[in-house]
RORO-612277 format. One record per atom (N, C-alpha, C, O, CB): atom name; x, y, z. Coordinates in nm, 2 decimals, padded with zeros to 4 digits. Glycine has a CB too. Example, Ala and Ser with C-alpha at 12.3 -4.5 7.8 and 13.67 -1.06 7.14 Angstrom:
  site      xx      yy      zz
     N   01.32  -00.57   00.78
    CA   01.23  -00.45   00.78
     C   01.32  -00.33   00.78
     O   01.42  -00.33   00.85
    CB   01.13  -00.45   00.90
     N   01.28  -00.22   00.71
    CA   01.37  -00.11   00.71
     C   01.29   00.00   00.79
     O   01.34   00.11   00.80
    CB   01.41  -00.06   00.57
END
This chain:
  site      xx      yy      zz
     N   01.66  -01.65  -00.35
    CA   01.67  -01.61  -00.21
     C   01.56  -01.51  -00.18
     O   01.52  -01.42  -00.24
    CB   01.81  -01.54  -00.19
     N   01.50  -01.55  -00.06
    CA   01.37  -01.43  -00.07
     C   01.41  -01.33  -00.01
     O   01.54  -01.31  -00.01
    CB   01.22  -01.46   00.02
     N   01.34  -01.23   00.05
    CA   01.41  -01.10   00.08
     C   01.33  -01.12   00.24
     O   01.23  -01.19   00.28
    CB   01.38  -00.94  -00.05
     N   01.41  -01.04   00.29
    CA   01.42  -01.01   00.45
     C   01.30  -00.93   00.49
     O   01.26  -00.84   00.42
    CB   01.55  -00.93   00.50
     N   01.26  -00.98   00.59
    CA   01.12  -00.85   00.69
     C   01.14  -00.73   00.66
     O   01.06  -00.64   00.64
    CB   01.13  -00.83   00.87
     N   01.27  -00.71   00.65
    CA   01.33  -00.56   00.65
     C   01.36  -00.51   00.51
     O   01.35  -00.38   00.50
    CB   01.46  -00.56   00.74
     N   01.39  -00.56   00.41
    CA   01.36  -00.56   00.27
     C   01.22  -00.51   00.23
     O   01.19  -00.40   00.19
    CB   01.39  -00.68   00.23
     N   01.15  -00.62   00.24
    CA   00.97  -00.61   00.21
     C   00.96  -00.51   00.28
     O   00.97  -00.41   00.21
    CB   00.85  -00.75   00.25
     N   00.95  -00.45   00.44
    CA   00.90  -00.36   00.48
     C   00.97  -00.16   00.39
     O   00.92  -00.05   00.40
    CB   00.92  -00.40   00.65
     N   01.07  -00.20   00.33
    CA   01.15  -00.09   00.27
     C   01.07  -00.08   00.16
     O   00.97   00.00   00.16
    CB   01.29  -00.11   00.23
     N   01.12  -00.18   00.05
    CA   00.97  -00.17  -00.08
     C   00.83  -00.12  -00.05
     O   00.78  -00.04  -00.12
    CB   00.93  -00.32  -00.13
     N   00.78  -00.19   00.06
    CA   00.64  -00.15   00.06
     C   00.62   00.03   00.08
     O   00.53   00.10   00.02
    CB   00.56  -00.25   00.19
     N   00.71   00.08   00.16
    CA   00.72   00.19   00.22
     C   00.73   00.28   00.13
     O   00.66   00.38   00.14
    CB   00.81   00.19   00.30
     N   00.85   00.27  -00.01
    CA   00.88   00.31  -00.08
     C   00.76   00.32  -00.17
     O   00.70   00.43  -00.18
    CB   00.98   00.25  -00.11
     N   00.72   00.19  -00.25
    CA   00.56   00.19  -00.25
     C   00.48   00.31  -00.28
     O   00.46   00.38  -00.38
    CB   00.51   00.14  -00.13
     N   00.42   00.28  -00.07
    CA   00.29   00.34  -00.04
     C   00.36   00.50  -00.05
     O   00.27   00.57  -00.02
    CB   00.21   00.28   00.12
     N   00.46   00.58  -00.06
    CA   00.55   00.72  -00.01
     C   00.47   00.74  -00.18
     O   00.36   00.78  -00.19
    CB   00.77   00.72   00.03
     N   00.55   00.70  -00.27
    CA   00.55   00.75  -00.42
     C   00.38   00.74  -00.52
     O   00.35   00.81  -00.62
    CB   00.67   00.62  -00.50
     N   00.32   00.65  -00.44
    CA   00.13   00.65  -00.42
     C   00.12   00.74  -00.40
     O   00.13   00.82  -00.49
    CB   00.04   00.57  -00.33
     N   00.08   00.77  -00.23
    CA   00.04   00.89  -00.20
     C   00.10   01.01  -00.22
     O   00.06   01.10  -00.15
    CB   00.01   00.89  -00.10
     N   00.22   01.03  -00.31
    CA   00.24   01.14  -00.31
     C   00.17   01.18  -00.51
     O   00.16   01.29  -00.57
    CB   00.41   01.16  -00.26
     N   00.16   01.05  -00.54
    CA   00.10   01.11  -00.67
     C  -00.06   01.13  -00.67
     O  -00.12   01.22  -00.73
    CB   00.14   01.01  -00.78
     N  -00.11   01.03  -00.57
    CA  -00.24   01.06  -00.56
     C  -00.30   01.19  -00.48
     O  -00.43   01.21  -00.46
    CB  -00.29   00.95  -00.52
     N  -00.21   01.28  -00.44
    CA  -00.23   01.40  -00.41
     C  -00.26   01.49  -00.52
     O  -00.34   01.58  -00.50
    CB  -00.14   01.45  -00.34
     N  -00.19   01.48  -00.67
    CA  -00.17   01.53  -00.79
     C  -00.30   01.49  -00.86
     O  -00.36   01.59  -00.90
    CB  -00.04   01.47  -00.85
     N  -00.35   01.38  -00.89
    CA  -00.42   01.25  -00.90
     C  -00.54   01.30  -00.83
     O  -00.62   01.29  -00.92
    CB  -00.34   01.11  -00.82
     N  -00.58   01.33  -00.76
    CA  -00.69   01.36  -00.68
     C  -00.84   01.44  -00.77
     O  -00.95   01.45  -00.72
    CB  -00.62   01.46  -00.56
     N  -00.80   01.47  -00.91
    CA  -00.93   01.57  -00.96
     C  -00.95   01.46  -01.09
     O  -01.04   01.45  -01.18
    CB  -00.89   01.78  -01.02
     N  -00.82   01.36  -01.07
    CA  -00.87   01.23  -01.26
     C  -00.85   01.13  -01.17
     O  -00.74   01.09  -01.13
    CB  -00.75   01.20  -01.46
     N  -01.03   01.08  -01.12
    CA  -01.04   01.02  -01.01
     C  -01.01   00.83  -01.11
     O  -00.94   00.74  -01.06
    CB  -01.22   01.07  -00.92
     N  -01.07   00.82  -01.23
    CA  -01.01   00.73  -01.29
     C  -00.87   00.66  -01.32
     O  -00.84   00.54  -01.34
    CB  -01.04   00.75  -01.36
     N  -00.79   00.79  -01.31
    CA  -00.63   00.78  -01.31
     C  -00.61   00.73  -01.13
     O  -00.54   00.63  -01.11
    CB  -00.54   00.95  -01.37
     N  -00.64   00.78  -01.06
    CA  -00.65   00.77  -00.92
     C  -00.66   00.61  -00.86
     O  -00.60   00.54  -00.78
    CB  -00.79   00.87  -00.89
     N  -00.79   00.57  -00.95
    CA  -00.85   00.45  -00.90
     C  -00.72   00.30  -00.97
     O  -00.69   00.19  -00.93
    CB  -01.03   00.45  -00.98
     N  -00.70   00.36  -01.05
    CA  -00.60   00.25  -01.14
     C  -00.48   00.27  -01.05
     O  -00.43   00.17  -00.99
    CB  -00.55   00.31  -01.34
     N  -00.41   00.40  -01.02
    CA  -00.29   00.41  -00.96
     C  -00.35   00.32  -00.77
     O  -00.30   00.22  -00.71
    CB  -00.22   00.62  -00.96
     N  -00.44   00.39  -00.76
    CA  -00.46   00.24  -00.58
     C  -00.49   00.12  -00.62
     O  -00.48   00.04  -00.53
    CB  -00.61   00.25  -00.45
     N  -00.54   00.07  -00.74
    CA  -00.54  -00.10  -00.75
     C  -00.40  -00.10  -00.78
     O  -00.37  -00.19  -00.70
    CB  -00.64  -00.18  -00.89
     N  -00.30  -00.08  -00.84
    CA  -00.16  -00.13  -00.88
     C  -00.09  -00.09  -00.73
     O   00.01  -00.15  -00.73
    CB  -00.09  -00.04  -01.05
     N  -00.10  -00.01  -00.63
    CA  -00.09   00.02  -00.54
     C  -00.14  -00.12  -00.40
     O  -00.08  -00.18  -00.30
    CB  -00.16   00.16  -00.56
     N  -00.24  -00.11  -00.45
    CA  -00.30  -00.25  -00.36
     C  -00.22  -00.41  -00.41
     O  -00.17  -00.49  -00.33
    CB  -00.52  -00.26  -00.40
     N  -00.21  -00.42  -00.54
    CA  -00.14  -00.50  -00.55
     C  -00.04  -00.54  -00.53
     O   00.00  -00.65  -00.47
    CB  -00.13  -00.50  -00.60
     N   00.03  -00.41  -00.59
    CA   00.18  -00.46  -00.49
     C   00.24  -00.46  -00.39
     O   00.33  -00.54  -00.37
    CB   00.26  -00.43  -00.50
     N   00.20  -00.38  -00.32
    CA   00.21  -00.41  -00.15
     C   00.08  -00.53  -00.12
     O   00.08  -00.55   00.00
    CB   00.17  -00.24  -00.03
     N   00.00  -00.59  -00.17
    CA  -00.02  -00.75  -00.17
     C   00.10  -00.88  -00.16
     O   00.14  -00.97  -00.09
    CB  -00.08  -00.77  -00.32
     N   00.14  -00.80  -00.29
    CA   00.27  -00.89  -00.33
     C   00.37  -00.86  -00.28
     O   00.47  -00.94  -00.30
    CB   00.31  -00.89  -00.46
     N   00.39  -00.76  -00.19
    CA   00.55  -00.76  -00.11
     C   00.49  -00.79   00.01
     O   00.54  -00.89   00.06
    CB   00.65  -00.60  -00.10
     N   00.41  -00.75   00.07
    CA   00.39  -00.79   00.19
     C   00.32  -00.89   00.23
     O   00.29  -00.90   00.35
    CB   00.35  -00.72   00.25
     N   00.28  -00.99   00.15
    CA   00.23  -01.11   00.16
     C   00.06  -01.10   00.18
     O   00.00  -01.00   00.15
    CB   00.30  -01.19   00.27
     N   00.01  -01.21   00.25
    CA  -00.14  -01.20   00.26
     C  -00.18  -01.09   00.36
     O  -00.23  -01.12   00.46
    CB  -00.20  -01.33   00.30
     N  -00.15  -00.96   00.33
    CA  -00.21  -00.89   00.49
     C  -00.33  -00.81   00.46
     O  -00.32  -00.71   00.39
    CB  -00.09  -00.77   00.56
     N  -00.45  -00.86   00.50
    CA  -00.56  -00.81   00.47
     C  -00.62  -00.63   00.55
     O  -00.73  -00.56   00.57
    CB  -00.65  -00.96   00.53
     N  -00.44  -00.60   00.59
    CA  -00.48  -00.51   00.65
     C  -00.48  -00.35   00.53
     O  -00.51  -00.23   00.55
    CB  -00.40  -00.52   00.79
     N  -00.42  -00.43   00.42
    CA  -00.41  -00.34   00.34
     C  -00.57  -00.30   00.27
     O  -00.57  -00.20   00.20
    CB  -00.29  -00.38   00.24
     N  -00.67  -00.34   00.28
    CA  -00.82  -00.33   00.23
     C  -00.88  -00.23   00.29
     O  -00.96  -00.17   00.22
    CB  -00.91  -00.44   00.25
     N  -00.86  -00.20   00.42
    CA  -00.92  -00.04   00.46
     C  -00.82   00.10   00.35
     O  -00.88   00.20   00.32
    CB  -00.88  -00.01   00.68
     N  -00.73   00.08   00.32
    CA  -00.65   00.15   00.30
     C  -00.72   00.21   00.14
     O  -00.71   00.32   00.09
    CB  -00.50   00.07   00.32
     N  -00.79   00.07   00.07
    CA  -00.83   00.09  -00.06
     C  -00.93   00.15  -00.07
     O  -00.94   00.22  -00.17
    CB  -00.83   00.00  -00.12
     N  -01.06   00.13   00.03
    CA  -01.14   00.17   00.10
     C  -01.17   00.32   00.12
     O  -01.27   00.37   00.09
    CB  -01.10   00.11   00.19
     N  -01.05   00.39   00.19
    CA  -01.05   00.50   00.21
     C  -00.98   00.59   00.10
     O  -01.02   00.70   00.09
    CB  -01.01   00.50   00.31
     N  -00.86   00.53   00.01
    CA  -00.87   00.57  -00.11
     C  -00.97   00.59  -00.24
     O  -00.97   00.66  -00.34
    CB  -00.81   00.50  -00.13
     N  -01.07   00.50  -00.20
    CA  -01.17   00.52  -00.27
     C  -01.25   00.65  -00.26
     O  -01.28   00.73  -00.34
    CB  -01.24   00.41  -00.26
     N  -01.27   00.65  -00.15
    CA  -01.36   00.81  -00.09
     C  -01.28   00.93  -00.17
     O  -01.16   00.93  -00.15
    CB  -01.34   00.85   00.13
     N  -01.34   01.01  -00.24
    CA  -01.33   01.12  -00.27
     C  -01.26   01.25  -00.16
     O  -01.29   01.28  -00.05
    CB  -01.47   01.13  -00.31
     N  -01.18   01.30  -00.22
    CA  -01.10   01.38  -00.06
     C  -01.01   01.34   00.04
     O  -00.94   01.40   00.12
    CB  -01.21   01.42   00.05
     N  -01.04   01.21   00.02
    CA  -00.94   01.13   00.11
     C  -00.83   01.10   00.08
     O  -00.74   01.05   00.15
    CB  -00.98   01.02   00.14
     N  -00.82   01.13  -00.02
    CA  -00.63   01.09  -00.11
     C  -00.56   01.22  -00.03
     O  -00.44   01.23  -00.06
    CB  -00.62   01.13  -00.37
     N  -00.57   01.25   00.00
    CA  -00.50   01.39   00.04
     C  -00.43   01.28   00.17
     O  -00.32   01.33   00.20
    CB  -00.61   01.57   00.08
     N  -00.46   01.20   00.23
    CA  -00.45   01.17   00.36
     C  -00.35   01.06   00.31
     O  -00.37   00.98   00.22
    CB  -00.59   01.13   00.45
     N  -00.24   01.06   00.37
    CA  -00.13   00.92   00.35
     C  -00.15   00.78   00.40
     O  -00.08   00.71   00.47
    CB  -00.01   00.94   00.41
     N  -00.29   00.75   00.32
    CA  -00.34   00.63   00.35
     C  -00.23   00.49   00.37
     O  -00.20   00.42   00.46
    CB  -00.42   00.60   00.24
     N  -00.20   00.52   00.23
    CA  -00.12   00.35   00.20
     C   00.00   00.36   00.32
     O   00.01   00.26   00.39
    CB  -00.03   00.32   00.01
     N   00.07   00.47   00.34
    CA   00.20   00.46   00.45
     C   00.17   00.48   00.60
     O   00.25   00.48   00.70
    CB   00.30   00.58   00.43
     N   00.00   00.51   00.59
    CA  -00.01   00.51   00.74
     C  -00.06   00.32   00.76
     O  -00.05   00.25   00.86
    CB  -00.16   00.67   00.82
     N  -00.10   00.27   00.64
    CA  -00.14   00.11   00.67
     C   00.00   00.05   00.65
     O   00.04  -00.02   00.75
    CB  -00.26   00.02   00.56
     N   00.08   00.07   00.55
    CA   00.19   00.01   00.56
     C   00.27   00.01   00.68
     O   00.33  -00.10   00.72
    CB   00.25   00.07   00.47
     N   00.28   00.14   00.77
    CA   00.37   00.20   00.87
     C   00.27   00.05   01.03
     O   00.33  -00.01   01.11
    CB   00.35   00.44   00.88
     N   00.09   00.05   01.01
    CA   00.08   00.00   01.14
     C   00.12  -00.17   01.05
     O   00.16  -00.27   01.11
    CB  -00.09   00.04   01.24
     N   00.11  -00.18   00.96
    CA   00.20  -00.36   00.92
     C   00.28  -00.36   01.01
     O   00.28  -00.43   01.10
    CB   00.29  -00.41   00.76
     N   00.37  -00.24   00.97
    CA   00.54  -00.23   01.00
     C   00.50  -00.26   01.16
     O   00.55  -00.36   01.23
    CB   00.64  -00.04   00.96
     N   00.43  -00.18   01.21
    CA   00.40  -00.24   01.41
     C   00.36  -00.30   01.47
     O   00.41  -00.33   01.58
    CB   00.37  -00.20   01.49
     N   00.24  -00.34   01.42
    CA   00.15  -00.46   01.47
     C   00.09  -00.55   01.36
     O  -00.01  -00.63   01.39
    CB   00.02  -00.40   01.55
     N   00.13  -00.54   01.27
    CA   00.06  -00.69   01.15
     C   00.20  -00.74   01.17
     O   00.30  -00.69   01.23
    CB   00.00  -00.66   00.93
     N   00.18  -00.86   01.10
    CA   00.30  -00.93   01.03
     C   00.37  -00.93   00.89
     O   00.29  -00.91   00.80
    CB   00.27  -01.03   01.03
     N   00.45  -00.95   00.86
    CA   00.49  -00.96   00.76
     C   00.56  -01.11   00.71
     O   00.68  -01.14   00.70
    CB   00.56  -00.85   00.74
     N   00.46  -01.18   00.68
    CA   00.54  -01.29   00.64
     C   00.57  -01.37   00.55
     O   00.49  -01.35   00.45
    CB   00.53  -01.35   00.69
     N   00.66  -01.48   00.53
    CA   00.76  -01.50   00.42
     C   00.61  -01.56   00.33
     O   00.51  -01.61   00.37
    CB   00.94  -01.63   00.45
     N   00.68  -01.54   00.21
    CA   00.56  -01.59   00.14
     C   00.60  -01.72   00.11
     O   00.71  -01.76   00.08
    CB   00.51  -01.51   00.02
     N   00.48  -01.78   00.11
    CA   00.48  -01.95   00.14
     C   00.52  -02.01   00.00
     O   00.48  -01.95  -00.10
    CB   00.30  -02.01   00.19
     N   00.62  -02.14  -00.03
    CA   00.64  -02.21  -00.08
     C   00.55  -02.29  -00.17
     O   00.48  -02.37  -00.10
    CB   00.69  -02.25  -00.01
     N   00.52  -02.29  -00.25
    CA   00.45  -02.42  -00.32
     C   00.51  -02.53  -00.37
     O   00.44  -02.63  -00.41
    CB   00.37  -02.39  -00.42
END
């Protein structure tokens, strides 16, 4: 059974919350940093389907100083309002 708009938008949220609150911690072992936003980028890949809007988010994670800023939940949050979230496709 797949899970609901409203499911995926919970997970992802949950997610991007528990990211940026570690990569505030995270912010001076920029290697530990970079591993925690690729597994970060992934999985809100994988819950939220193809949304290419999550790539600025990695983007700006990448920048030095910028972890401090709640990247992933402020991209997660505009999915939540103006992207889509949709069912992931059948093969």
């Amino acid at each position: 059974m797949p899970f609901t708009r409203r499911e995926r938008l919970t997970m992802a949220f949950a997610v991007a919350i528990v990211s940026d609150l570690l990569s505030v911690w995270l912010e001076f072992l920029p290697p530990i940093q970079w591993v925690l936003d690729a597994l970060t980028a992934a999985s809100l890949f994988l819950i939220l389907g193809r949304q290419w809007l999550l790539l600025p988010a990695l983007v700006a994670e990448a920048i030095p100083g910028l972890a401090v800023m709640p990247a992933w939940v402020l991209v997660v949050g505009s999915v939540a309002i103006w992207g889509t979230v949709n069912p992931l496709r059948r093969r």
